[in-house]
CHARMM internal coordinates of N, CA and C (Angstrom, degrees):
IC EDIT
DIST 1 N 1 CA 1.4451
DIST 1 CA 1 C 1.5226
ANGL 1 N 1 CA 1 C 108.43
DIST 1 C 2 N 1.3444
ANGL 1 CA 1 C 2 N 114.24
DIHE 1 N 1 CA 1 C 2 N 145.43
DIST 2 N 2 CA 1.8148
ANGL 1 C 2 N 2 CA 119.84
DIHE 1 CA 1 C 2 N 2 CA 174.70
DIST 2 CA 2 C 1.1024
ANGL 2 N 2 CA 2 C 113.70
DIHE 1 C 2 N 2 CA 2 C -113.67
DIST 2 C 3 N 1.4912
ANGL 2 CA 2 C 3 N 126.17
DIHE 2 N 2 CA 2 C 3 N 125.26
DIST 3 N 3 CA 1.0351
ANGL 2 C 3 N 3 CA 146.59
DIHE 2 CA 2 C 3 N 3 CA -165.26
DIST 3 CA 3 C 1.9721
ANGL 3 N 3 CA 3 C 116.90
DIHE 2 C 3 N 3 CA 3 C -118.38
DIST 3 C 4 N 0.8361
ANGL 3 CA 3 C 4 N 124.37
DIHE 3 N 3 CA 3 C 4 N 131.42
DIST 4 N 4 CA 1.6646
ANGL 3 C 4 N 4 CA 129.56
DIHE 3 CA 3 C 4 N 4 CA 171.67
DIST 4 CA 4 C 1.2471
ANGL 4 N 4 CA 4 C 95.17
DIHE 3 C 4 N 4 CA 4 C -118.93
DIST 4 C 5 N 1.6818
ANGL 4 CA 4 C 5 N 95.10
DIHE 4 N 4 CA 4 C 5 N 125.31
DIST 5 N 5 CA 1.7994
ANGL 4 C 5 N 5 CA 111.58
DIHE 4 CA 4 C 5 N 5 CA 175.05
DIST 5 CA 5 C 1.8887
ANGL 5 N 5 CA 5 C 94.64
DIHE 4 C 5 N 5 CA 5 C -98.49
DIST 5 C 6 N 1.2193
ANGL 5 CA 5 C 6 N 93.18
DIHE 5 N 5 CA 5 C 6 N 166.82
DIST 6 N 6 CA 1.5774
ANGL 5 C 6 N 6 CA 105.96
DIHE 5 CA 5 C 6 N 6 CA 165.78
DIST 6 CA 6 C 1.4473
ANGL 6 N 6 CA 6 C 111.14
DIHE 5 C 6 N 6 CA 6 C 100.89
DIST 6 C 7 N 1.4795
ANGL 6 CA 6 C 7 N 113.41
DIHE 6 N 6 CA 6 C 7 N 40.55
DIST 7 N 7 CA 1.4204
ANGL 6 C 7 N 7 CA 119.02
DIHE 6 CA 6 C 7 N 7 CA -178.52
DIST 7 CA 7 C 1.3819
ANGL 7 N 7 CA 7 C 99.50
DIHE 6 C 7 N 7 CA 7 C -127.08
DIST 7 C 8 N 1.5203
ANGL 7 CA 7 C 8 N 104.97
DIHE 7 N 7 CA 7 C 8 N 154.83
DIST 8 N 8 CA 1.2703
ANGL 7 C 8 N 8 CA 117.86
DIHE 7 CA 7 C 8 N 8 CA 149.91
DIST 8 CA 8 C 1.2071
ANGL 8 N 8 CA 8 C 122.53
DIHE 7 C 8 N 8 CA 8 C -131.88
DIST 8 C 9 N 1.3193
ANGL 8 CA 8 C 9 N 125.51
DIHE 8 N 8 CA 8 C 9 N 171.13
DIST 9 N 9 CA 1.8147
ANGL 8 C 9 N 9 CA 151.92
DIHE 8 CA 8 C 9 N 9 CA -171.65
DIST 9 CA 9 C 1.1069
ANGL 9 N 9 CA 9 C 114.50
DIHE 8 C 9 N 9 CA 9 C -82.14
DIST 9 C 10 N 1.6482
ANGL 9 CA 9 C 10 N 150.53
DIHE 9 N 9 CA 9 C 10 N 79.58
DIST 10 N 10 CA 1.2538
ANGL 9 C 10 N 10 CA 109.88
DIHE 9 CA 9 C 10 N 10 CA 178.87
DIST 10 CA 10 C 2.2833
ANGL 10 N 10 CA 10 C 76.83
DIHE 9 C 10 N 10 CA 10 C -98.93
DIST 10 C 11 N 1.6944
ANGL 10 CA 10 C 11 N 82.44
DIHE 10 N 10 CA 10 C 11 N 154.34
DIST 11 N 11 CA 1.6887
ANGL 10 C 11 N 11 CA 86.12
DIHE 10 CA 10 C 11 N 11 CA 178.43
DIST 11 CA 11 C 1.6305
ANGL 11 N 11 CA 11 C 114.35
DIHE 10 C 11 N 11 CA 11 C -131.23
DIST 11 C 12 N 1.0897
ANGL 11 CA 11 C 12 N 115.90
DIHE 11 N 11 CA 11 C 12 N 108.75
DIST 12 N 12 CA 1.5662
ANGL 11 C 12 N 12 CA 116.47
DIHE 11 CA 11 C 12 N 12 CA 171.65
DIST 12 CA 12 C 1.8470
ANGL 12 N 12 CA 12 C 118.40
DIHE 11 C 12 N 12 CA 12 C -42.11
DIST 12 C 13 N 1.2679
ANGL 12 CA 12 C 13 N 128.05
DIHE 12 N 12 CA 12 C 13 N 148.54
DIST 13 N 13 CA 1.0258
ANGL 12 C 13 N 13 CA 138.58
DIHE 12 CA 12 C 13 N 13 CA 178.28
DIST 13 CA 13 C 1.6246
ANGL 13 N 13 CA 13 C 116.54
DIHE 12 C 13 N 13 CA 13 C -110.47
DIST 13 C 14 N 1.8116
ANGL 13 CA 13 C 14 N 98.29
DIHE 13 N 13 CA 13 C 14 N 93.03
DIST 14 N 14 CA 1.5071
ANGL 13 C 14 N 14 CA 105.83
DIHE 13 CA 13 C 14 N 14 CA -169.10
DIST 14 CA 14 C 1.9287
ANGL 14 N 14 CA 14 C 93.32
DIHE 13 C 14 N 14 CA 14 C -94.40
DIST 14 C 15 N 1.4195
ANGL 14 CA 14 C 15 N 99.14
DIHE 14 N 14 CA 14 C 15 N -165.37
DIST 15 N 15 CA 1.2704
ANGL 14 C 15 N 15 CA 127.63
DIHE 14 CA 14 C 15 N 15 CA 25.56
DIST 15 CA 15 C 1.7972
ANGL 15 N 15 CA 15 C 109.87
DIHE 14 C 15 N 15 CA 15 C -98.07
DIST 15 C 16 N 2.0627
ANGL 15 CA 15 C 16 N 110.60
DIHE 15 N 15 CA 15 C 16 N 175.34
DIST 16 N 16 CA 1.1913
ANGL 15 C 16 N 16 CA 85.43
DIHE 15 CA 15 C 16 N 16 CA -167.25
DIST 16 CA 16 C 1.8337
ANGL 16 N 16 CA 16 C 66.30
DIHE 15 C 16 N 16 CA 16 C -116.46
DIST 16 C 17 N 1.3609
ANGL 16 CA 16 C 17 N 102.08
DIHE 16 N 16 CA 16 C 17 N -161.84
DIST 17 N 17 CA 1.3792
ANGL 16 C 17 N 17 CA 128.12
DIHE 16 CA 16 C 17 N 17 CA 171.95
DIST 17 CA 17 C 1.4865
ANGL 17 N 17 CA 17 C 117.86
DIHE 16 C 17 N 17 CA 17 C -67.41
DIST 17 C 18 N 1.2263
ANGL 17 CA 17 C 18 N 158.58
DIHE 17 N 17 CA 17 C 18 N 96.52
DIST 18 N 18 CA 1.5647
ANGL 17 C 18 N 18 CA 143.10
DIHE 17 CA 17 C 18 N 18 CA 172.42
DIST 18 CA 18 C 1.2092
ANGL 18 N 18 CA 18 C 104.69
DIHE 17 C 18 N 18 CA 18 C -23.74
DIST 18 C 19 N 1.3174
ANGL 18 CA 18 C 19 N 141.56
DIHE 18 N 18 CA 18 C 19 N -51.03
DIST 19 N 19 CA 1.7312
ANGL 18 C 19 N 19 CA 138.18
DIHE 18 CA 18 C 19 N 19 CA -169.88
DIST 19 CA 19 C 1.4643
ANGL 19 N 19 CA 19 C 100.80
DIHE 18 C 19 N 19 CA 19 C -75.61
DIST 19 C 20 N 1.4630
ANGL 19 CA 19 C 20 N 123.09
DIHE 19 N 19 CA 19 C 20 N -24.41
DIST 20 N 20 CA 1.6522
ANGL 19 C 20 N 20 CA 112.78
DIHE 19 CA 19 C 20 N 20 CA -161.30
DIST 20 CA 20 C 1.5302
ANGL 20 N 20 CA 20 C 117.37
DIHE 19 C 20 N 20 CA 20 C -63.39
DIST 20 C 21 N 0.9390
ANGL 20 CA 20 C 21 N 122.86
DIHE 20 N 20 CA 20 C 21 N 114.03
DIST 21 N 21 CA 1.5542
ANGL 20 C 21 N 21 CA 135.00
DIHE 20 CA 20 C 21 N 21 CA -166.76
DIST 21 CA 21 C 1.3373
ANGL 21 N 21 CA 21 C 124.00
DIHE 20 C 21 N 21 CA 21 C -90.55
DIST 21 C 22 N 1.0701
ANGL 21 CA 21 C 22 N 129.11
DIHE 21 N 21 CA 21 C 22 N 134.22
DIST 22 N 22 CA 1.4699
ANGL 21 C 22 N 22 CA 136.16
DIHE 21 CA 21 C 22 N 22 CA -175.74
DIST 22 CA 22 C 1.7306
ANGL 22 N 22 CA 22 C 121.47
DIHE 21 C 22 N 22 CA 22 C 93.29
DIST 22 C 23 N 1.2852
ANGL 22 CA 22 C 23 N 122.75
DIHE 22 N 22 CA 22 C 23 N -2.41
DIST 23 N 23 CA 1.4384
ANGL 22 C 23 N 23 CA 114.38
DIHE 22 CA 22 C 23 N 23 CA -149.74
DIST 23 CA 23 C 1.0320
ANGL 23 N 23 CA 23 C 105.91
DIHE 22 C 23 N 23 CA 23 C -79.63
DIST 23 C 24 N 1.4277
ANGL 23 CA 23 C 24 N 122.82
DIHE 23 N 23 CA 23 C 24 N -14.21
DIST 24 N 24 CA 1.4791
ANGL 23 C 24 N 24 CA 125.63
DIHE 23 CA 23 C 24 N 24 CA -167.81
DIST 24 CA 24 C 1.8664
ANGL 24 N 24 CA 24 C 102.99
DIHE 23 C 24 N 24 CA 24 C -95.97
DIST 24 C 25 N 0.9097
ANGL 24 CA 24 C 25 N 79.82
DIHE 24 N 24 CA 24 C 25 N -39.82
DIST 25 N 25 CA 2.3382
ANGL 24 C 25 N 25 CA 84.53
DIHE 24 CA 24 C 25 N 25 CA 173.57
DIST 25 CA 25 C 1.8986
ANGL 25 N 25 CA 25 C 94.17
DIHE 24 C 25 N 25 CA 25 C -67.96
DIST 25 C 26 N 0.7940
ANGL 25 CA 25 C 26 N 108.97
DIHE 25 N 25 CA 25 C 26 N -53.91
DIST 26 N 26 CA 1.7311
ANGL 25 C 26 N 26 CA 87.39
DIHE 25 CA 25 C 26 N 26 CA -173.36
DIST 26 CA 26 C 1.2112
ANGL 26 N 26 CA 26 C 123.20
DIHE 25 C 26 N 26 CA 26 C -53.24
DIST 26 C 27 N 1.5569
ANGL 26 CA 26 C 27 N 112.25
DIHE 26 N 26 CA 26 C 27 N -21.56
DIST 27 N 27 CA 1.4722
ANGL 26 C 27 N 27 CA 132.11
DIHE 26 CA 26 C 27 N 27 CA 171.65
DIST 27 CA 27 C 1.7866
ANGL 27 N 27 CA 27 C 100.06
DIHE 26 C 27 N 27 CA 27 C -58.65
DIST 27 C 28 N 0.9816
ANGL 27 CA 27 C 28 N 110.79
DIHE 27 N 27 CA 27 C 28 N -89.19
DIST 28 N 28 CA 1.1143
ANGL 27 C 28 N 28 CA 142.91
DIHE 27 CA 27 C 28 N 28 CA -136.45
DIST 28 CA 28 C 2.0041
ANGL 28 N 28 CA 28 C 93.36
DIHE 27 C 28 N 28 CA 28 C -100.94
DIST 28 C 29 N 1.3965
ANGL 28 CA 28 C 29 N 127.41
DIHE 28 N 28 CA 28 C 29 N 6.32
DIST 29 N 29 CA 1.6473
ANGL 28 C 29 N 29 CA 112.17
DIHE 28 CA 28 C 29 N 29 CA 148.03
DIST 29 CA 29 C 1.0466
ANGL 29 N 29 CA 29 C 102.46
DIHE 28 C 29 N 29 CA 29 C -84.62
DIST 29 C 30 N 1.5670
ANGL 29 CA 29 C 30 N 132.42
DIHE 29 N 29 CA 29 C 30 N -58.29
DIST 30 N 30 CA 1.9408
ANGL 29 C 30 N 30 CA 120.49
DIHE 29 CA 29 C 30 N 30 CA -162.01
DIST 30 CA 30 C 1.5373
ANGL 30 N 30 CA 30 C 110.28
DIHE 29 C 30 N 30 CA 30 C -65.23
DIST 30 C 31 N 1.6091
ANGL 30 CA 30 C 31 N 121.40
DIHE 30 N 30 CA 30 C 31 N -4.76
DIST 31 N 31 CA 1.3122
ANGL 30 C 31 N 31 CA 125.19
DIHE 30 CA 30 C 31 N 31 CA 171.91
DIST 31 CA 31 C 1.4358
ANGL 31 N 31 CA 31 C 117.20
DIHE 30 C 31 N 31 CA 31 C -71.13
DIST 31 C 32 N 1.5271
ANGL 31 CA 31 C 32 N 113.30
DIHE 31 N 31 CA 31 C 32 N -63.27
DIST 32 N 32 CA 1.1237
ANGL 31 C 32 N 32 CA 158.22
DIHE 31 CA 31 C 32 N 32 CA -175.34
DIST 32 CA 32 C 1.6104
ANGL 32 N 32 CA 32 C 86.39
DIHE 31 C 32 N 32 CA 32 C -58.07
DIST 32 C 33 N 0.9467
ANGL 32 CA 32 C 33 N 130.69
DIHE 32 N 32 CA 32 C 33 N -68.31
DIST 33 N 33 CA 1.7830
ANGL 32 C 33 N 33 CA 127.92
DIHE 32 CA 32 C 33 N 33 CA -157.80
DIST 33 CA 33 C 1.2655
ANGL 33 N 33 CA 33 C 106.78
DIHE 32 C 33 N 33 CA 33 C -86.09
DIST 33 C 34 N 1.3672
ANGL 33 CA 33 C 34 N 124.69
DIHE 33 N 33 CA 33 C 34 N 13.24
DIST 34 N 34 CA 1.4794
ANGL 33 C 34 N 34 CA 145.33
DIHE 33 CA 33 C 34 N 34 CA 160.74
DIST 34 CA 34 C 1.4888
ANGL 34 N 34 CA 34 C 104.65
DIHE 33 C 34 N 34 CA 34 C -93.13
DIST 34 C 35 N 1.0112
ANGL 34 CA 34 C 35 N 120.34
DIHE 34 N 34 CA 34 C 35 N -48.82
DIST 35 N 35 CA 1.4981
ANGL 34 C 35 N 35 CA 128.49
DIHE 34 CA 34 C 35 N 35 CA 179.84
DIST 35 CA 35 C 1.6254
ANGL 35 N 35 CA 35 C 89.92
DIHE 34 C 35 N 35 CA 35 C 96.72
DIST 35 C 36 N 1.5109
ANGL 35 CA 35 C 36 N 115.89
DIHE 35 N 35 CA 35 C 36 N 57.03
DIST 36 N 36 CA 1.9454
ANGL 35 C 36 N 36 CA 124.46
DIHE 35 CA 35 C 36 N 36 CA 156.63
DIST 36 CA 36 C 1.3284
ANGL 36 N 36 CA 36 C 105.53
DIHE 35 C 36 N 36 CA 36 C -92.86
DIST 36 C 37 N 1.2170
ANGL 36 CA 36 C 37 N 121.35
DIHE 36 N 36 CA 36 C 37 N 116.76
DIST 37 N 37 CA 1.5083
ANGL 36 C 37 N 37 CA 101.00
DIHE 36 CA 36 C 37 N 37 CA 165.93
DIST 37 CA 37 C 1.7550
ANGL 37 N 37 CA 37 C 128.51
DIHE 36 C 37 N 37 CA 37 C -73.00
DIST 37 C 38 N 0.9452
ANGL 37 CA 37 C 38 N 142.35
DIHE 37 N 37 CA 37 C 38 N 125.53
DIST 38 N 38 CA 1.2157
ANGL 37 C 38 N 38 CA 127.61
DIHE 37 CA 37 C 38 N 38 CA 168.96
DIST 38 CA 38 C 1.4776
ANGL 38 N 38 CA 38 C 116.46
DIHE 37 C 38 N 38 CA 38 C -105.57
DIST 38 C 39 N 1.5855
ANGL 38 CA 38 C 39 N 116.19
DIHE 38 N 38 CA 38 C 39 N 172.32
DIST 39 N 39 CA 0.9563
ANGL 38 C 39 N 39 CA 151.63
DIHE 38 CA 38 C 39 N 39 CA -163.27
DIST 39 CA 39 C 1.8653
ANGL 39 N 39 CA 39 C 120.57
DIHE 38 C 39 N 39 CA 39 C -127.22
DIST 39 C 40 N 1.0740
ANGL 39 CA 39 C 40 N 125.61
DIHE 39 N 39 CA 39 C 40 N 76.04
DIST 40 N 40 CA 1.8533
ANGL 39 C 40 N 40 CA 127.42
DIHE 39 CA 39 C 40 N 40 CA -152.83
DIST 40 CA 40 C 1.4408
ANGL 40 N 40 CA 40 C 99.37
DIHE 39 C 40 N 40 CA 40 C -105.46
DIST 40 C 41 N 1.2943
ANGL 40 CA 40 C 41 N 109.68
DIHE 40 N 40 CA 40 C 41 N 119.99
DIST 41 N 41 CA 1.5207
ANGL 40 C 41 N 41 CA 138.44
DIHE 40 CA 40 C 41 N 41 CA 137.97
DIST 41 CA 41 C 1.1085
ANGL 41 N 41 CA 41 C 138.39
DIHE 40 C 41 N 41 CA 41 C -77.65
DIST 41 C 42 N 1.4724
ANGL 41 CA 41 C 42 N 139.71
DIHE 41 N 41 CA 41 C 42 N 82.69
DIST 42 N 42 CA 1.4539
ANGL 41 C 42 N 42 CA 123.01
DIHE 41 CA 41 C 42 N 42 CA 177.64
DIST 42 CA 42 C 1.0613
ANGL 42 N 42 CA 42 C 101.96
DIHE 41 C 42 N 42 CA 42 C -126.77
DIST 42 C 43 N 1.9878
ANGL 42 CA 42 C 43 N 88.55
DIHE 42 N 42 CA 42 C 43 N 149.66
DIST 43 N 43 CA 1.7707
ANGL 42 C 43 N 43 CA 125.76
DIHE 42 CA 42 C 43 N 43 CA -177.88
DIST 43 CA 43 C 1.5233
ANGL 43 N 43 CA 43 C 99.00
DIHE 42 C 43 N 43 CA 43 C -118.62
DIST 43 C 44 N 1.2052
ANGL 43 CA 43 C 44 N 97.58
DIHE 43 N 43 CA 43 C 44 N 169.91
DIST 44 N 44 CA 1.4333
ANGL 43 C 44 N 44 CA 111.38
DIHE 43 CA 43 C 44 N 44 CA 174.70
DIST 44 CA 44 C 2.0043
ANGL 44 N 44 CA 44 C 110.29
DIHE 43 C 44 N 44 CA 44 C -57.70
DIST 44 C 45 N 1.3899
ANGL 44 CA 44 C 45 N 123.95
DIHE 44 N 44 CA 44 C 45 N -34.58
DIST 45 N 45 CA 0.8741
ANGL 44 C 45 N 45 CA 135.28
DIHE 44 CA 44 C 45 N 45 CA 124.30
DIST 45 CA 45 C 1.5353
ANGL 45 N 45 CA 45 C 144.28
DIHE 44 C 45 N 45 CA 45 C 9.56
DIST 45 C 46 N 1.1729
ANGL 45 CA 45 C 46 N 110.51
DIHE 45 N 45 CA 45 C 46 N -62.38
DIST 46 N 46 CA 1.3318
ANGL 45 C 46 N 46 CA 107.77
DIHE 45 CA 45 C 46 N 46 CA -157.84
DIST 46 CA 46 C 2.1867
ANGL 46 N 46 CA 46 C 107.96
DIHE 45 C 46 N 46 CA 46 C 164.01
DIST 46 C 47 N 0.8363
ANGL 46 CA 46 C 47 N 113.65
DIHE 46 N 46 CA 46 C 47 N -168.58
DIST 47 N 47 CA 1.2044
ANGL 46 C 47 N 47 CA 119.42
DIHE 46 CA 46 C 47 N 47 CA -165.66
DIST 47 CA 47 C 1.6336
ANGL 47 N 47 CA 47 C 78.10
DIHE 46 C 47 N 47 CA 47 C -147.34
DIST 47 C 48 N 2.1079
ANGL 47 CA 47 C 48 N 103.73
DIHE 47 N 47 CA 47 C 48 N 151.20
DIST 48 N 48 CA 1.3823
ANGL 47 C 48 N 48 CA 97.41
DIHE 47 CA 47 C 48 N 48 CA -177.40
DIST 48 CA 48 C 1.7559
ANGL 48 N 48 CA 48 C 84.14
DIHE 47 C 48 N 48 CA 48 C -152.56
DIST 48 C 49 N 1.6148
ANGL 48 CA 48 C 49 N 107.14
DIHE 48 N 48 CA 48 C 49 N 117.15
DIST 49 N 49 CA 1.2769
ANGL 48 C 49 N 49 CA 104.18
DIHE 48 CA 48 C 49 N 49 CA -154.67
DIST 49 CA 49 C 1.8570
ANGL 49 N 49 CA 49 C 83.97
DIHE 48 C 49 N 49 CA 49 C -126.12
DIST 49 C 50 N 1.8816
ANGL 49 CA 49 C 50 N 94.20
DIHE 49 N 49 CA 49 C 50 N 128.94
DIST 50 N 50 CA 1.5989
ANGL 49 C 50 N 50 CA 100.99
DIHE 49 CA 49 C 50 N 50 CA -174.90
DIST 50 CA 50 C 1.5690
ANGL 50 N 50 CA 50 C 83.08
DIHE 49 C 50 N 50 CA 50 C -104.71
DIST 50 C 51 N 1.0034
ANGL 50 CA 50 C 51 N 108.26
DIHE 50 N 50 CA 50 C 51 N 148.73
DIST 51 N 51 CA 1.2276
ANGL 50 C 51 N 51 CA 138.65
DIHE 50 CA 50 C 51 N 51 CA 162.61
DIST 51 CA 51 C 1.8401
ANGL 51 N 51 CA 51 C 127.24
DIHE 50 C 51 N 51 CA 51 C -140.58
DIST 51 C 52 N 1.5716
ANGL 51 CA 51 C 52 N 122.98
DIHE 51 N 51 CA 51 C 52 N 132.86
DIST 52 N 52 CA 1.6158
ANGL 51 C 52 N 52 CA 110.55
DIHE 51 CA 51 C 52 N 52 CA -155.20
DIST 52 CA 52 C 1.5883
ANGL 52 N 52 CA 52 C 81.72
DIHE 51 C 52 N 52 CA 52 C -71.36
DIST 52 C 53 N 1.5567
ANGL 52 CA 52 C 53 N 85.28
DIHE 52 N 52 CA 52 C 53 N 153.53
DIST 53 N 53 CA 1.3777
ANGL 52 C 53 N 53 CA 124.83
DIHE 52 CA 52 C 53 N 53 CA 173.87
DIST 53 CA 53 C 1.4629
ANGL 53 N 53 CA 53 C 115.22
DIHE 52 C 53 N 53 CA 53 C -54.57
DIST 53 C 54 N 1.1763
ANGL 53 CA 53 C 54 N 134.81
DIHE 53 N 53 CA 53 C 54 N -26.50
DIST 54 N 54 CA 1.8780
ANGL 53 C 54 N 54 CA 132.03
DIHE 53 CA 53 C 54 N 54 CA -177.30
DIST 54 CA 54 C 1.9447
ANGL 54 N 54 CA 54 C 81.91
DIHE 53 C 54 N 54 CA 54 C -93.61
DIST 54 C 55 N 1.0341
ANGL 54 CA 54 C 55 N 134.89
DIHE 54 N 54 CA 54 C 55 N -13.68
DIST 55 N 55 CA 1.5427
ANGL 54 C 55 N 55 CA 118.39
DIHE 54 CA 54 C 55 N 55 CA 174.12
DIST 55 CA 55 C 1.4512
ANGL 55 N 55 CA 55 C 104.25
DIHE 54 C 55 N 55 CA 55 C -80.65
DIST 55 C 56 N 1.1148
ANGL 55 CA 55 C 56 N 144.87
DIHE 55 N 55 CA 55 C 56 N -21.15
DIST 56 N 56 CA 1.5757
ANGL 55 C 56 N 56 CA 127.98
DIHE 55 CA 55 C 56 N 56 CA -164.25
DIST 56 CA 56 C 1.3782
ANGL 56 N 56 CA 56 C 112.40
DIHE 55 C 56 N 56 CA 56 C -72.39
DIST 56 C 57 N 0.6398
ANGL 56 CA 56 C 57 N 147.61
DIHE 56 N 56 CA 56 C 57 N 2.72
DIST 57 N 57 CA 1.8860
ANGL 56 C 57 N 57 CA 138.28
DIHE 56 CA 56 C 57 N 57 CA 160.20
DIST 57 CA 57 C 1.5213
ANGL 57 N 57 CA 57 C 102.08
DIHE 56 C 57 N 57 CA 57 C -80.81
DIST 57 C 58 N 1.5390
ANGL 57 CA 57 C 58 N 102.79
DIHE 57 N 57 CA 57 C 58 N -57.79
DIST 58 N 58 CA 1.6680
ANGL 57 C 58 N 58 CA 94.10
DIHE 57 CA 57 C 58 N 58 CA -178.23
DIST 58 CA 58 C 1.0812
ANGL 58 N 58 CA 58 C 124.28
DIHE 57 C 58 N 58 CA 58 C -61.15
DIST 58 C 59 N 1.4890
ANGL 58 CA 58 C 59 N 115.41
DIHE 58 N 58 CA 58 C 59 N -42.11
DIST 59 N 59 CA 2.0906
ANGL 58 C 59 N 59 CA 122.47
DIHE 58 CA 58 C 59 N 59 CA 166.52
DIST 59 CA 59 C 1.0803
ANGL 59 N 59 CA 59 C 101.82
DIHE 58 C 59 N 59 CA 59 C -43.65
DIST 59 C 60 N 1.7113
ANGL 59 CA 59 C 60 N 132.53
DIHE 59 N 59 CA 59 C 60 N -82.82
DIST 60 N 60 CA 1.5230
ANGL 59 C 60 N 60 CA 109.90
DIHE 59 CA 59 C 60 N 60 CA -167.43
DIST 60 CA 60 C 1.5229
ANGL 60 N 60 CA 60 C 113.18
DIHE 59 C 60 N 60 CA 60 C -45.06
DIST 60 C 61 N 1.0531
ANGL 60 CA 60 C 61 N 139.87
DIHE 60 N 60 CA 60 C 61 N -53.21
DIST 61 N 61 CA 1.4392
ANGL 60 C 61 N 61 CA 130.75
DIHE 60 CA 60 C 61 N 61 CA -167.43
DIST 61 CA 61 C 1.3424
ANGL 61 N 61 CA 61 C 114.18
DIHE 60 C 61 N 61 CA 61 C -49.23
DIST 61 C 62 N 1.3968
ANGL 61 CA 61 C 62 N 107.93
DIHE 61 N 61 CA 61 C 62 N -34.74
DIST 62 N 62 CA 1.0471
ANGL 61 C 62 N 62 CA 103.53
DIHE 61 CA 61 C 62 N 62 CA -179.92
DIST 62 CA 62 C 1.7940
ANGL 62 N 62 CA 62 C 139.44
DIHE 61 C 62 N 62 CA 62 C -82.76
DIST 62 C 63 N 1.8686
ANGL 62 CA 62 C 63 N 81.17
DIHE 62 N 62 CA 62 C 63 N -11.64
DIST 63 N 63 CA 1.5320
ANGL 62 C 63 N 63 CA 91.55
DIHE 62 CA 62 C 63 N 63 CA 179.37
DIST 63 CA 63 C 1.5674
ANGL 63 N 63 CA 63 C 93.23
DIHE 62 C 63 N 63 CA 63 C -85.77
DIST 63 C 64 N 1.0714
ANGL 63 CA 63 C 64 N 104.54
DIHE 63 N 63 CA 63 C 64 N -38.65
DIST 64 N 64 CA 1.7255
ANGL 63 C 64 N 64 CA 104.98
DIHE 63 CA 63 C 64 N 64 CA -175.14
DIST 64 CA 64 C 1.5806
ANGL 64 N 64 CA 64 C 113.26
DIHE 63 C 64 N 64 CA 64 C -34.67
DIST 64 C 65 N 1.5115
ANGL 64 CA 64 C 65 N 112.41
DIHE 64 N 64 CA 64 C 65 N -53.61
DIST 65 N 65 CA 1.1737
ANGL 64 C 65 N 65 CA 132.54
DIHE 64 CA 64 C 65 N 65 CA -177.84
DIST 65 CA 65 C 1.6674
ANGL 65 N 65 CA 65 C 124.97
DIHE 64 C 65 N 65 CA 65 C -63.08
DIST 65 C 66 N 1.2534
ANGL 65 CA 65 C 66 N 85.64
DIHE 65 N 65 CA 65 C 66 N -20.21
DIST 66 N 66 CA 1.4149
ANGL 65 C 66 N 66 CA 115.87
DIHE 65 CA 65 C 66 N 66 CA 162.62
DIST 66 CA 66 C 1.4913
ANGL 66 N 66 CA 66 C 130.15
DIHE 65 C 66 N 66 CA 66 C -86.95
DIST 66 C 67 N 1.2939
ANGL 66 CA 66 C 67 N 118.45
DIHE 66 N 66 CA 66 C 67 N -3.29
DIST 67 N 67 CA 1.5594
ANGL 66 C 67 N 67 CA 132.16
DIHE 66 CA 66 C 67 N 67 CA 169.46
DIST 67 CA 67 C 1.2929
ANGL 67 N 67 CA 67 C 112.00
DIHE 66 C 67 N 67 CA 67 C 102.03
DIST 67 C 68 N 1.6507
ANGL 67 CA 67 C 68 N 123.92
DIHE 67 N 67 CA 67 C 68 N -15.16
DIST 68 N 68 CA 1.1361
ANGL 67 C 68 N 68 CA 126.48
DIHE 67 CA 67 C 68 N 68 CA 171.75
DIST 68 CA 68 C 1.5211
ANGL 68 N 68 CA 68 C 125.90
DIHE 67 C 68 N 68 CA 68 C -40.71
DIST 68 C 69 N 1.7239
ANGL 68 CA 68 C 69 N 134.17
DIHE 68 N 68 CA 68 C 69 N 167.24
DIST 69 N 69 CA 1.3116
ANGL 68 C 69 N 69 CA 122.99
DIHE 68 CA 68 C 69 N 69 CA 140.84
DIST 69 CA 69 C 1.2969
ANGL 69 N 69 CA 69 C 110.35
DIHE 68 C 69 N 69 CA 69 C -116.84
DIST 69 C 70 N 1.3370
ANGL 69 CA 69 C 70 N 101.78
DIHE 69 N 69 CA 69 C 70 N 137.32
DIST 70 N 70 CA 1.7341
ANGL 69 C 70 N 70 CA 121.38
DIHE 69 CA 69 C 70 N 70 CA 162.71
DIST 70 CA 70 C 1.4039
ANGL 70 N 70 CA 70 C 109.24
DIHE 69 C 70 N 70 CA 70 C -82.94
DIST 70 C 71 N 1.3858
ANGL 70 CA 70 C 71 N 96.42
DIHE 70 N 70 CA 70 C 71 N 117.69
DIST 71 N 71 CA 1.5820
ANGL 70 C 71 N 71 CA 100.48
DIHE 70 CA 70 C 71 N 71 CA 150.08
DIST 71 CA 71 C 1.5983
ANGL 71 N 71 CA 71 C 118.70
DIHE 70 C 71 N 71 CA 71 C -124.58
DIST 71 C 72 N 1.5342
ANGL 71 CA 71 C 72 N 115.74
DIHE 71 N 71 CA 71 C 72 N 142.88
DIST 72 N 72 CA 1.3294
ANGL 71 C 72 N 72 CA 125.26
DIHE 71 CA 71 C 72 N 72 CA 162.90
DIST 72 CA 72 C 1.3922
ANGL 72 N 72 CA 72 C 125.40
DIHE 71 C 72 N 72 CA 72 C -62.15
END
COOR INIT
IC SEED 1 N 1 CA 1 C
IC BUILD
């Protein structure tokens, strides 16, 4: 099996609506317009957004900045 280390999880706290629209672009523009790459998983659940591991200080800030909340 092949594996790439150097990721992390940030994970939304669903559930959301099936119709609810946009949740995954709000994620993933203030990432994206940073130049973070991500990696998106979504379940009914939650959204499960990898992003490499030397990006996580700048990702939260940036979601922060983005209206998001971080929690640890």
């Amino acid at each position: 099996m092949q594996t790439e280390k150097g990721w992390v999880c940030l994970r939304t706290v669903g559930p959301f609506p099936f119709d609810a629209a946009g949740i995954v672009q709000s994620l993933i523009a203030p990432l994206s317009s940073n130049d973070i790459g991500v990696f998106v998983v979504c379940t009914y659940d939650g959204e499960h957004v990898l992003i490499p591991a030397t990006e996580t200080e700048k990702a939260i800030r940036c979601l922060r900045a983005a209206g998001h909340i971080i929690n640890n």
